[in-house]
C-alpha positions, 0 to 999 in steps of 0.5 A: 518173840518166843520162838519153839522148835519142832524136831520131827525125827520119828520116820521109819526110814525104810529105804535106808535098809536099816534096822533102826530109825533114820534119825539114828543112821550114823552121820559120820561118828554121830548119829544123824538126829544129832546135826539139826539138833545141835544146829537148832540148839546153836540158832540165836533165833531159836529159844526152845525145843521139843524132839518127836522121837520114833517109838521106843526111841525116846530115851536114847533121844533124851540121852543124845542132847544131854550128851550134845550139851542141847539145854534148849530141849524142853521135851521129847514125846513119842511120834505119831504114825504119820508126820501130821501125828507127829507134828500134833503131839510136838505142837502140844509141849509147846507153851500158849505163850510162844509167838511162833513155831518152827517146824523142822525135819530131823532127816534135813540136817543141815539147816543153817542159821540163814535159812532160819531167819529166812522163814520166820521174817515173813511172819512179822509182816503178817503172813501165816506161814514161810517156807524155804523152796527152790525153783524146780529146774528139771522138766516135768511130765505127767506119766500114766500108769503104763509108762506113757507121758500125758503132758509136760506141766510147765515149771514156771512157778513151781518149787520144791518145798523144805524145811524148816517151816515157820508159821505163827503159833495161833495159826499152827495150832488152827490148822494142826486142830483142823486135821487133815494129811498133807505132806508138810506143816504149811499144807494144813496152813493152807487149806485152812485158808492161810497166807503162806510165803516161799523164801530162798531155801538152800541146797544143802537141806538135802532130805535124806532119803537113802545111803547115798544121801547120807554120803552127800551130807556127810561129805558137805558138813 
């Protein structure tokens, strides 16, 4: 099946105090947009890829997977104010003709190979949607704004959700034209009223959020 993926590289990255983009924090010598990309360039299951970049950003994307050698990138447009925008205006270079969507966080650099044939099996068994996650292991509370604990939420059940995420083009498509504000791909998915599966996620897609994560990641590759 043609297989598309959406680099979502277009967050700010405010609490990482700098004074350009997440995406083009340094990663060791490179810049972080470069570690998804090459990987998702590399993927056997991967056939095409549209870069979101952050505004004003664009060239020096395009410019980056030139540098790489990346000759899956199909596209780089501008992102959107929020990741929902971002994921419409990527979902939007993608032909009629892909089977399904990958969508993947460029602040998640190490996605693997395995992870990505984890998300899209589910889909040729009929599901709208597959997410890699892992079981949260912490206990959880509900907290007031005044500091004080209203419950404990038992964790059975719950998961922390990554990406990348992997959803049928049709129903992609259904559920970005909804419209609406989750967080990730597959709650649009989900309040259309779509069937989406946890996979095994992987430690290593730490998000990269602030310096030390940078440092973690760095220290992992």
């Amino acid at each position: 099946m043609s297989v598309w993926a959406i680099l979502v590289a277009a967050g700010r990255g405010e609490r990482l105090g700098l004074d350009q983009p997440k995406a083009f924090a340094k990663l060791g010598e490179d810049p972080l947009l470069a570690e998804p990309l090459r990987r998702l360039d590399d993927s056997d299951w991967v056939d095409a890829i549209v870069v979101v970049a952050p505004p004003g950003w664009e060239e020096p994307s395009i410019l980056l997977a030139e540098e790489l050698g990346c000759g899956k990138v199909s596209a780089c447009v501008t992102g959107g104010e929020r990741r929902a925008d971002s994921v419409r205006l990527g979902l939007a270079e993608v032909p009629g003709d892909a089977v399904a969507v990958l969508v993947h966080d460029a602040a998640r650099p190490l996605v693997s190979e395995a992870v990505i044939e984890r998300v899209l099996a589910p889909l040729a068994e009929g599901w709208d949607g597959a997410v890699p996650g892992l079981p949260v292991s912490d206990t959880l509370k509900r907290v007031g704004s005044d500091g004080a604990v209203l419950e404990t939420v038992a964790r059975d059940s719950l998961y922390t959700v990554q990406t990348p995420q992997a959803f049928p083009a049709d129903v992609l498509r259904r559920a970005v034209a909804r419209g609406g504000d989750a967080t990730d791909c597959a709650g649009l998915v989900e309040a259309s009223g779509g069937r989406v599966k946890v996979v095994p996620g992987d430690p290593l897609l730490l998000k990269v959020t602030t310096a030390d994560d940078l440092a973690k990641i760095a220290a992992w590759r």
